[in-house]
C-alpha positions as CSV (number, residue, x, y, z in Angstrom):
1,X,35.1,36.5,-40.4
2,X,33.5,37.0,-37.6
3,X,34.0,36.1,-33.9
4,X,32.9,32.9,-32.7
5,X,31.6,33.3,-29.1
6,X,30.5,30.7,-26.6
7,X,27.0,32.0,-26.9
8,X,23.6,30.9,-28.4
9,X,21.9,33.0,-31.1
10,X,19.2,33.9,-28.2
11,X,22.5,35.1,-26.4
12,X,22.6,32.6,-23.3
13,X,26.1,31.5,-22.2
14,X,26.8,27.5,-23.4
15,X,29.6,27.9,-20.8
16,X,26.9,29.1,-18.2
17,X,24.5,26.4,-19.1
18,X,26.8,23.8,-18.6
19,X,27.5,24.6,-15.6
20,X,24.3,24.7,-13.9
21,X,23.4,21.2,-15.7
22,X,26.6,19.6,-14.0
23,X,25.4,21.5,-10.7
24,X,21.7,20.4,-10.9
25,X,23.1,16.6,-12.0
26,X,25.6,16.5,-9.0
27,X,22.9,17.4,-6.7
28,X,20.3,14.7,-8.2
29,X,22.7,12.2,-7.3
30,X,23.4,13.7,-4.2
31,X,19.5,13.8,-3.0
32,X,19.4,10.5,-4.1
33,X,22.2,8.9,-2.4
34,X,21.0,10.7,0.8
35,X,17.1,9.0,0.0
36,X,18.8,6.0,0.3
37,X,20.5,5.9,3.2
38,X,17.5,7.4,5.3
39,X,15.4,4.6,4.3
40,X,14.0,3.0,7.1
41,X,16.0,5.3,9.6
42,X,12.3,6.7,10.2
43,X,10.6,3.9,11.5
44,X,13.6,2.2,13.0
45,X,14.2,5.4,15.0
46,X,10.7,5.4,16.1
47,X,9.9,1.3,16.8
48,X,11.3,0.1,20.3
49,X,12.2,-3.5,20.4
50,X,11.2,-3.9,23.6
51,X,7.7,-2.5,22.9
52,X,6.9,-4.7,20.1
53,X,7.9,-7.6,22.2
54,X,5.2,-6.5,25.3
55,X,2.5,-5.9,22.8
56,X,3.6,-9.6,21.1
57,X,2.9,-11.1,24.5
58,X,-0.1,-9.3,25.0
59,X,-1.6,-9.9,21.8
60,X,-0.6,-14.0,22.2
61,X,-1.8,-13.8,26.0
62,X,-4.9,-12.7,25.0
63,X,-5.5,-14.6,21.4
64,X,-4.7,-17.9,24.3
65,X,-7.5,-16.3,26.1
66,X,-9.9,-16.4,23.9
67,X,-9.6,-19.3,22.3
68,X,-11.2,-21.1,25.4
69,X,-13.7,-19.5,24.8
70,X,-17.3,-20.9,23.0
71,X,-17.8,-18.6,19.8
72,X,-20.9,-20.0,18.8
């Protein structure tokens, strides 16, 4: 009888296999748990409140400008 090994016919480890599949699941999660928290972390990192409020007031001032005016 012969020996039973933890190998395929082409000779690759199952063990081996196994263990990389584990590894390459653990980091899937593991990139996508990190995807998720940076979302939005971009932009909010990069927006300043106080800026979109000055350009706000600038766009209404303006918009209240030209609205007295005749389009015609």
């Amino acid at each position: 009888m012969a020996k039973q090994t933890n190998k395929t016919a082409s000779g690759t480890s199952t063990q081996h296999v196994k263990q990389q599949n584990a590894q390459a699941a653990a980091n899937k999660s593991q990139n996508a748990q990190a995807s998720k928290n940076n979302f939005g972390t971009e932009f909010a990192s990069e927006t300043s409140a106080q800026e979109v409020r000055q350009q706000n007031a600038q766009a209404e001032a303006k918009k209240n400008q030209n609205s007295g005016k005749y389009q015609g």
